[in-house]
C-alpha positions in Angstrom: 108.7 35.3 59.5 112.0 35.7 59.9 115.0 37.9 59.0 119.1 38.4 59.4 120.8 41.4 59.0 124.3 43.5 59.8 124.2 46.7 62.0 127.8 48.9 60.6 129.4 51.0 63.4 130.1 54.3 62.6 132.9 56.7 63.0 132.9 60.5 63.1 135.9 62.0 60.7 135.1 64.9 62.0 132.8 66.8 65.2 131.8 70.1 65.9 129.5 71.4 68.0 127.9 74.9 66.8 125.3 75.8 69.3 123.0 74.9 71.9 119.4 75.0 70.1 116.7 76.3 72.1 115.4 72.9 72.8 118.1 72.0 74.8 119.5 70.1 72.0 122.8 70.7 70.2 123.6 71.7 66.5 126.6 69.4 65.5 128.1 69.2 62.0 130.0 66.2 61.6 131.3 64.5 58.9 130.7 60.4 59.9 131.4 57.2 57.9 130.8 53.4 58.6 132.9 50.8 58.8 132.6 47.4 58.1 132.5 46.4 62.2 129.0 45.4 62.8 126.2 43.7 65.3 124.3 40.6 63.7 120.2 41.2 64.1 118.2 38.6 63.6 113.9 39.3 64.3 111.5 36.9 64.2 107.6 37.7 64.3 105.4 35.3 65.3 101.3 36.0 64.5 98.7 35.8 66.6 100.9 36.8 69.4 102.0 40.6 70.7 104.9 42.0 72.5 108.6 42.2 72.2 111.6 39.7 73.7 115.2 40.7 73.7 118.8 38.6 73.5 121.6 41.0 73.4 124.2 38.2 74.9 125.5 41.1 77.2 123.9 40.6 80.9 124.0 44.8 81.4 121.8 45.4 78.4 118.0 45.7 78.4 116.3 42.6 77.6 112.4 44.7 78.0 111.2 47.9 76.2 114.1 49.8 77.5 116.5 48.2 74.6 116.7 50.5 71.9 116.0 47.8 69.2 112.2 47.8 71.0 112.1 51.1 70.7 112.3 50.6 66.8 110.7 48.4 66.5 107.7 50.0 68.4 108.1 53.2 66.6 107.6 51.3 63.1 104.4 49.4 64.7 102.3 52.2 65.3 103.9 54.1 62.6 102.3 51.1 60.4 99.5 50.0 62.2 100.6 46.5 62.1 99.7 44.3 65.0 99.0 41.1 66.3 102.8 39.7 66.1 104.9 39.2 68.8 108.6 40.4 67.5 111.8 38.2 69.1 115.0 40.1 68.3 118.1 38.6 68.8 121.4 40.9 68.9 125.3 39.7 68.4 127.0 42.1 69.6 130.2 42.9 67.7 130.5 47.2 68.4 131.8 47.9 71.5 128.8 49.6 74.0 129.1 53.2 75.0 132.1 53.5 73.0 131.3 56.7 70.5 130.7 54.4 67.2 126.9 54.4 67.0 126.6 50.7 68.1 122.9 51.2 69.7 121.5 53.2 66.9 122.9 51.1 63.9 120.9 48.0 65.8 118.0 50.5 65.5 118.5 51.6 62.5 119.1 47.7 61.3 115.8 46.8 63.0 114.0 50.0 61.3 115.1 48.1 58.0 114.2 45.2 58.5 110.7 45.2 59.9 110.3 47.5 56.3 111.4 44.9 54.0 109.9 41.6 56.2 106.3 43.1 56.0 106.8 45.2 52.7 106.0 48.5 54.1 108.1 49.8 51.2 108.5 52.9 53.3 111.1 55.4 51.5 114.4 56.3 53.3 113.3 59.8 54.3 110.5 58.3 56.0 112.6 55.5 57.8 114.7 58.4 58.9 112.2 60.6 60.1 111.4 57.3 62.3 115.1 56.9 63.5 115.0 60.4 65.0 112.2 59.4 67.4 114.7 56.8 68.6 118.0 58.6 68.9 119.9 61.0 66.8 122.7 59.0 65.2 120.0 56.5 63.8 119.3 58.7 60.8 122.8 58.2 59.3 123.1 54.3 60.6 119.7 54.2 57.8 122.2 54.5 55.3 125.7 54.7 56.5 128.1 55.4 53.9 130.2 59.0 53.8 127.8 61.7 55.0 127.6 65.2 56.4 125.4 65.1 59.5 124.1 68.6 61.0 121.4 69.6 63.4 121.3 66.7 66.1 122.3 64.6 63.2 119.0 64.2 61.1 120.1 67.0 58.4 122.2 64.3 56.4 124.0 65.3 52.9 125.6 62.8 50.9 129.2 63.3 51.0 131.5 61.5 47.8 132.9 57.8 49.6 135.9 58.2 51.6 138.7 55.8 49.4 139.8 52.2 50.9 140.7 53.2 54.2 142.1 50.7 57.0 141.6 51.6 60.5 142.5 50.6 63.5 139.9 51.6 66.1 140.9 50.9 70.0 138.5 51.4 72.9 140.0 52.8 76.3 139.4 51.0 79.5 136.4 53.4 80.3 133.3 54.8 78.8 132.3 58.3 78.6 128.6 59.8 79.3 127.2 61.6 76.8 125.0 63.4 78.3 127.8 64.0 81.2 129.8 65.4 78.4 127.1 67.8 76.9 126.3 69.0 80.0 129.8 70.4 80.0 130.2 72.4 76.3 130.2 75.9 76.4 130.0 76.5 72.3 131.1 79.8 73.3 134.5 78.7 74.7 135.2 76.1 72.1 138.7 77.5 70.5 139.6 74.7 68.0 137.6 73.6 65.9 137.2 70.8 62.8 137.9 72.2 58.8 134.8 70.3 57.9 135.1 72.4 54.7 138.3 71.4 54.0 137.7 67.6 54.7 135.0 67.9 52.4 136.6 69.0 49.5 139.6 66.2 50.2 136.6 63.9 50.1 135.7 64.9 46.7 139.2 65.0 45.1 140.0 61.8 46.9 142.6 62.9 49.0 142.7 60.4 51.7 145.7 62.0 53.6 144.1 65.3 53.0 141.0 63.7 55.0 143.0 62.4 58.0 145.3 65.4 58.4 141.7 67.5 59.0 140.1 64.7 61.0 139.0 66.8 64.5 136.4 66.2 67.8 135.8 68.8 69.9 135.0 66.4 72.4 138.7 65.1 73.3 138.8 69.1 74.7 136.1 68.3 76.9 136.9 65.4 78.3 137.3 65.2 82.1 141.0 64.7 83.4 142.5 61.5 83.8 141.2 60.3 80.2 145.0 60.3 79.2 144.3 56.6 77.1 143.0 58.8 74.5 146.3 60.6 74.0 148.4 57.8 74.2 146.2 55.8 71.8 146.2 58.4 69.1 150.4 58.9 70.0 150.7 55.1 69.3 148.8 55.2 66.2 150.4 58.0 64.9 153.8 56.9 65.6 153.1 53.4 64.1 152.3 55.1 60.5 148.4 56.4 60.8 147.4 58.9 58.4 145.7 60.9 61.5 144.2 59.8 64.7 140.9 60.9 66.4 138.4 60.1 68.9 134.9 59.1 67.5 131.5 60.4 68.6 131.8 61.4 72.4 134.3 58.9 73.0 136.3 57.2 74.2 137.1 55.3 71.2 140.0 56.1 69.3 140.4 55.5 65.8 143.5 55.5 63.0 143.5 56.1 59.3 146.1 54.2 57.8 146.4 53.6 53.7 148.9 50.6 54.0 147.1 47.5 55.2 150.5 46.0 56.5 150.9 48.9 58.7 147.4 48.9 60.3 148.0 45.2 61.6 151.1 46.1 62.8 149.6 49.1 64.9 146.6 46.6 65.6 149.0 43.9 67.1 150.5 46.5 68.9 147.1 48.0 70.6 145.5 44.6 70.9 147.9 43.1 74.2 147.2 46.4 76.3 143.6 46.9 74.6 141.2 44.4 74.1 138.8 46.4 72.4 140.4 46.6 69.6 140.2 46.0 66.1 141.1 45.9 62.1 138.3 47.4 59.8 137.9 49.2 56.9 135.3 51.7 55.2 131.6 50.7 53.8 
């Protein structure tokens, strides 16, 4: 049994963090969207067999239990009770790693997916969700993708009316950022500017793609450590060159433009590309 799917990176329009839950964990409200850059999965299960293998074509990614596609796939397993397979996954990656765009969990979330439709599991969304949690918390929204407003550590997903045609330019810095490093570092109390996620919202429901940009915020870029300057030159660039508005996605460092004239994103993309090679032309799914 075999089956071939796409894993969508994500963006966040928007990121705030509210508080620090008494888990440890954070309450975020986010508005995030996917775009049409995506990993290919492929998983084959073979009967009378057990186990999981691994080709991620990147040499510093887990090829055991540690990849987060195993993890999925695990998770569904005993969720199920299925056994006696031994599941080969196979991921092209196309989403740049540790980058802020959700590459990891859409590859889980893809994986979730899949295993559901090749054994006919018919196992609802909210259930598949509720699955993607265990795994990591951007997996919930990479279920579905789309335009969505993501609270708690993400899992508390509302629908959110589709962002129109957007072309973005996304560029990647010539470093990665730590999450956790970066978490360990908010202090919700001294966060002084702060997304209009209400505001974005009701541009999103009128259609008012500029109106979505001009709100487009991450309380991250705050928080980054010094000598991350890429981030402000990239956004400069991309503002300069005709973008909408500019932001960093997720916990960075990937930077991303909103641009409404497809001629005008190439010509910031050619731009980017020499200097950045992490860089790319995509639009909304």
């Amino acid at each position: 049994m075999i089956v071939t799917s796409r894993a969508f990176a994500k963006l966040n329009l928007s990121l705030d963090i509210v508080s620090r839950m008494d888990n440890g964990y954070h309450n975020l409200k986010m508005v995030m969207q996917t775009i049409n850059l995506c990993d290919e999965i492929t998983i084959e299960c073979l009967s009378g067999g057990s186990g999981f293998s691994v080709v991620a074509g990147l040499p510093f990614l887990p090829h055991d239990e540690r990849n987060i596609t195993v993890k999925a796939a695990k998770i569904f397993f005993e969720h199920t009770g299925i056994s006696g397979f031994h599941t080969k996954i196979h991921v092209v990656k196309n989403i740049p790693v540790c980058a802020g765009m959700g590459g990891g969990s859409a590859d889980a979330a893809s994986v979730l997916r899949m295993l559901n439709e090749l054994f006919e599991t018919d196992l609802d969304s909210d259930t598949l969700r509720s699955l993607g949690l265990l795994v990591g918390s951007d997996v919930p929204f990479c279920i579905n993708g789309g335009t969505a407003l993501a609270e708690g550590r993400g899992e508390i997903l509302t629908d959110l009316p589709p962002l129109p045609l957007a072309h973005f330019v996304v560029c990647k810095p010539h470093f990665s950022c730590s999450t956790p490093q970066l978490f360990s570092l908010v202090h919700c109390e001294k966060i002084r500017a702060r997304p209009d996620t209400s505001g974005l919202i009701v541009a999103l429901k009128s259609g008012d793609l500029g109106g979505v940009a001009r709100r487009m915020y991450n309380v991250f870029e705050d928080i980054l450590p010094r000598g991350k300057s890429d981030v402000d030159e990239i956004k400069g660039v991309l503002l300069d060159l005709g973008a909408l508005g500019a932001v960093m996605t997720g916990s960075g460092p990937t930077v991303f433009g909103v641009f409404d004239k497809e001629n005008s994103a190439h010509n910031a993309y050619e731009h980017l590309k020499p200097e950045y090679k992490d860089t790319f032309l995509a639009h909304n799914t």
